[in-house]
C-alpha positions in Angstrom: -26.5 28.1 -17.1 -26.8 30.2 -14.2 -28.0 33.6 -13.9 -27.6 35.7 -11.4 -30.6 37.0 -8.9 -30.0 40.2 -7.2 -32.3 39.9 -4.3 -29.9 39.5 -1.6 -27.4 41.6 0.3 -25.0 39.1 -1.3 -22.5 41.0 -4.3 -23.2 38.8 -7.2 -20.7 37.3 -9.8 -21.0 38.2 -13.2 -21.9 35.2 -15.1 -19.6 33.9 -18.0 -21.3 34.1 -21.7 -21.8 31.0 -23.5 -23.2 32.1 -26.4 -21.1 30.3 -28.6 -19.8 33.8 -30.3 -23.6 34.5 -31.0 -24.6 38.1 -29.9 -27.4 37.0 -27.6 -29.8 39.7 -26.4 -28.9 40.3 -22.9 -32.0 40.9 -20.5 -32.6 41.8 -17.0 -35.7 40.6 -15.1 -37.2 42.8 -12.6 -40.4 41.4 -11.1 -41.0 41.3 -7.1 -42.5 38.2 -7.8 -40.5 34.9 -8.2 -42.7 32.6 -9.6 -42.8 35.8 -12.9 -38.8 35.5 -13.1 -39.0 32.0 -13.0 -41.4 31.5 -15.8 -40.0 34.4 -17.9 -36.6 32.9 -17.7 -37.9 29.0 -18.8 -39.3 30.8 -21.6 -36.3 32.8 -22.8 -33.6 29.6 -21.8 -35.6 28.0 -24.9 -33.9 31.0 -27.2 -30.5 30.6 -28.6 -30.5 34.2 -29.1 -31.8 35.4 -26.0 -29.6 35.5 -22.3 -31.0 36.6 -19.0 -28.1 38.3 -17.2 -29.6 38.9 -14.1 -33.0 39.0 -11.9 -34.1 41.6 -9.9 -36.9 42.1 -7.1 -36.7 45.7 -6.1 -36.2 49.0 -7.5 -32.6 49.8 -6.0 -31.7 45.9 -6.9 -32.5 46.7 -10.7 -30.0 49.7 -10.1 -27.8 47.7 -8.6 -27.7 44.9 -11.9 -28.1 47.6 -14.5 -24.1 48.8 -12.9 -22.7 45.3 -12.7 -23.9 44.2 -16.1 -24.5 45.3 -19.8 -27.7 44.8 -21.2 -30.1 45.1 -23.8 -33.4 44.9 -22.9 -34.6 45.2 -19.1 -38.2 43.7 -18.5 -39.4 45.4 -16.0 -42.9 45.1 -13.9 -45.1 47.9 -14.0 -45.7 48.0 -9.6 -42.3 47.9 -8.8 -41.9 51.9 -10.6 -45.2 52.5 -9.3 -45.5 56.1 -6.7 -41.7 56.4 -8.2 -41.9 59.3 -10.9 -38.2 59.6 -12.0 -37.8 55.8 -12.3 -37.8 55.6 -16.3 -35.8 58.6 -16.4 -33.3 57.5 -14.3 -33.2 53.9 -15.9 -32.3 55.6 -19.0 -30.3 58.0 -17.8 -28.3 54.8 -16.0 -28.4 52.6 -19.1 -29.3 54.8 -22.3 -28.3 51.9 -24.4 -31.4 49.6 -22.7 -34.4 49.2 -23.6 -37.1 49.2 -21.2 -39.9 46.7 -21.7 -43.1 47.6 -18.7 -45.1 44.5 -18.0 -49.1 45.7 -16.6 -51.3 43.7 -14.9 -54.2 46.4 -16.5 -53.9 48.8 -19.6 -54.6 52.3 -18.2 -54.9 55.2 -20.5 -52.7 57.9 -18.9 -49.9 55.4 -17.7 -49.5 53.9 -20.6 -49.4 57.4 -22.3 -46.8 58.8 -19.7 -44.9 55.4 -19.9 -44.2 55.7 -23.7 -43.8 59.4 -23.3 -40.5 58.8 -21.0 -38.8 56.2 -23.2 -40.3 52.9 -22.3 -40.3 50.8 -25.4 -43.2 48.6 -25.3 -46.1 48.3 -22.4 -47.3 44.5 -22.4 -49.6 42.7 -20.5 -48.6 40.3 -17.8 -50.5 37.3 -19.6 -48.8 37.9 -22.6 -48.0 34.4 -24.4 -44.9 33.5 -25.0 -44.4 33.5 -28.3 -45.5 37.1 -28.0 -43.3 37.9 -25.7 -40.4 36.3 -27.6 -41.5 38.7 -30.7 -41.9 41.7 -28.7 -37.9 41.2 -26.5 -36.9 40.7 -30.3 -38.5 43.7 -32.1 -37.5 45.9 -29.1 -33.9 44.8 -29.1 -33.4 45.8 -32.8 -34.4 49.0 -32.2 -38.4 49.0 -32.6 -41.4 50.1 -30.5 -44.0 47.2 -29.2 -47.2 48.8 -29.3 -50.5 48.1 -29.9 -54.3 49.6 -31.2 -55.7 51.2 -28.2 -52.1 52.0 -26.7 -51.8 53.9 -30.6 -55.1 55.4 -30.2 -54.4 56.8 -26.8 -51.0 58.2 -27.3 -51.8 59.8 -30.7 -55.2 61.7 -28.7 -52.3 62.5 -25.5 -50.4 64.7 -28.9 -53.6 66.0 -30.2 -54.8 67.4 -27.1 -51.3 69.0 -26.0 -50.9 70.6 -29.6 -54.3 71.9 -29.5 -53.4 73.4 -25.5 -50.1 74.6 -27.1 -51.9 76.6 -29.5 -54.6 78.1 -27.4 -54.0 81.0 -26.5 -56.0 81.0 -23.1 -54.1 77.9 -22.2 -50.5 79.4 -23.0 -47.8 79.5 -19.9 -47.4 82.8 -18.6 -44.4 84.8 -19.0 -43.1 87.9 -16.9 -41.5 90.8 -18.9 -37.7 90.2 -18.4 -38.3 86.4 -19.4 -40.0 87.7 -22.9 -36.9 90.0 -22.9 -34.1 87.4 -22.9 -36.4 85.0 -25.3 -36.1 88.2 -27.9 -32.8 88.5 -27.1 -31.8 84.4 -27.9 -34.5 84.9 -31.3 -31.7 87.6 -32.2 -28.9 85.2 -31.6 -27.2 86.9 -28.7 -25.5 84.7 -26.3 -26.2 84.6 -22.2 -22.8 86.9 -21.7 -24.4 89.5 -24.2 -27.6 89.4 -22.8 -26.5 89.4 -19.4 -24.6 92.5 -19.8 -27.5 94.2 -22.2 -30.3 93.6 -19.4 -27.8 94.1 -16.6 -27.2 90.9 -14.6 -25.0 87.9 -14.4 -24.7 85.2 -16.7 -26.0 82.7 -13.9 -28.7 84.4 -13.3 -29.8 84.5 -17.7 -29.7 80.5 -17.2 -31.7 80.0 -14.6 -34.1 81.8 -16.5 -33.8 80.0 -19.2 -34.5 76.6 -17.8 -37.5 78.0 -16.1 -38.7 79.0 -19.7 -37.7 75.8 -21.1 -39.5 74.2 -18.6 -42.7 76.8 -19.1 -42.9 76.1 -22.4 -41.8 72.2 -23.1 -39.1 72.9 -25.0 -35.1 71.6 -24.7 -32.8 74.4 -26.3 -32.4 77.4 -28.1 -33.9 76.0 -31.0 -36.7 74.7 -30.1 -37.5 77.9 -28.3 -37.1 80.1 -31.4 -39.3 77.5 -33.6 -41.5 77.9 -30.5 -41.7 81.4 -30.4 -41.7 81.3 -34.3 -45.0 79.2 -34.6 -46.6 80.9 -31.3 -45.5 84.3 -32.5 -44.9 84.6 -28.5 -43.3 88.2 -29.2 -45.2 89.8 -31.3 -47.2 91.6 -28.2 -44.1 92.0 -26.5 -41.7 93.8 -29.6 -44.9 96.3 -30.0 -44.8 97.3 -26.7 -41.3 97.8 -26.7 -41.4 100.2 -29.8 -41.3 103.8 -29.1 -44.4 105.5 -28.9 -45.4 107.7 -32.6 -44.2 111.4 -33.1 -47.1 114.1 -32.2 -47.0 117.7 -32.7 -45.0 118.6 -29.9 -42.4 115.9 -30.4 -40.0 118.9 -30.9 -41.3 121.1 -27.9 -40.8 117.8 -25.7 -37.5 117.1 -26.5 -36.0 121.1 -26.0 -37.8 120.8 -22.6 -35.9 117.3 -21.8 -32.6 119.2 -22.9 -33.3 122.3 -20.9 
């Protein structure tokens, strides 16, 4: 069977399936190094269930493959993403149904940590055996994460230390008045048009503040920013400054001389 290398400025033909009817799990091999694809795909040719699709040395090649064919699992080397920060992002964002296998050549705490964090599905080593990598392309493809002890350990200490900066005050995001203003308008379940008219601007101009808030405080929707500002109390501070101040003595004298 042959299988398609995009390494060249020639367009590749999609190979046929001969699977036999099986549904082979379709991968995609991205390594700049050839003597890597070739041993990865002896290994997998030995697996009735498993097909590579297509082979990849750069970046923009992977892109390239990931458009011309459907896949399942794309096993990816970890230097070929390395200085690019939106690569995972944009490989799921250009094939959500893949999943993205990283292959190291050293465990690193906060790589594998962001890695995981922005959807990879298992971080392996590149002298993984093969009958490890066999179970982990497997696990992965049914729907599973591959991930072991110290990568556990470090990723559940990444979510203790966030949620302890979340909750720390000191450490909170900053937030000028009219952003508190349009969160306590959204806890109140006003929409952007009615906000926009009750603070006086456009309705462009109340999204673009949201997504800086979003952004400001890690969260994705409306939702998640009233359970936010639920479990922060975030406007507590903000609702008892905005409430009138108490009647004196002379509440009455003030308000004939505001009349007058």
């Amino acid at each position: 069977m042959n299988v398609v290398d995009i390494s060249s400025n020639e367009p590749p033909e999609i190979e046929e399936d001969d699977s036999e009817g099986t549904a082979a799990i379709r991968i995609i091999l991205a390594d700049s190094q050839v003597i890597y694809r070739v041993g990865m795909r002896k290994v997998f040719a030995l697996e009735d269930d498993i097909r590579v699709v297509a082979q990849a040395e750069t970046l923009p090649n992977l892109y390239a493959a990931l458009h011309r064919y459907p896949t399942d699992v794309v096993f990816l080397e970890g230097a070929l993403i390395a200085g690019t920060v939106d690569a995972i992002p944009e490989l799921v964002r250009r094939a959500p149904e893949a999943k993205i296998i990283v292959q190291v050549s050293e465990s690193d705490e906060s790589n594998t940590v962001e890695l995981y964090r922005r959807g990879v599905r298992g971080v392996v080593p590149r002298s993984i055996s093969p009958d490890l990598l066999i179970k982990c392309v497997r696990k992965i493809a049914d729907g599973e994460t591959w991930i072991d002890n110290q990568s556990i350990s470090w990723v559940i200490e990444a979510y203790r230390s966030q949620a302890t900066s979340l909750t720390n005050p000191r450490t909170q995001p900053k937030l000028s008045k009219k952003e508190l203003a349009i969160i306590s308008c959204i806890t109140r379940g006003m929409r952007n048009k009615e906000i926009a008219y009750q603070i006086g601007t456009t309705e462009q101009v109340i999204k673009n503040y949201l997504r800086k808030v979003y952004d400001k405080l890690g969260v994705s929707d409306r939702l998640e920013l009233a359970l936010y500002c639920l479990h922060h109390q975030l406007l507590k501070k903000y609702d008892e400054a905005e409430q009138p101040p108490p009647p004196t003595g002379d509440s009455n004298h003030v308000q004939m001389r505001a009349k007058g």
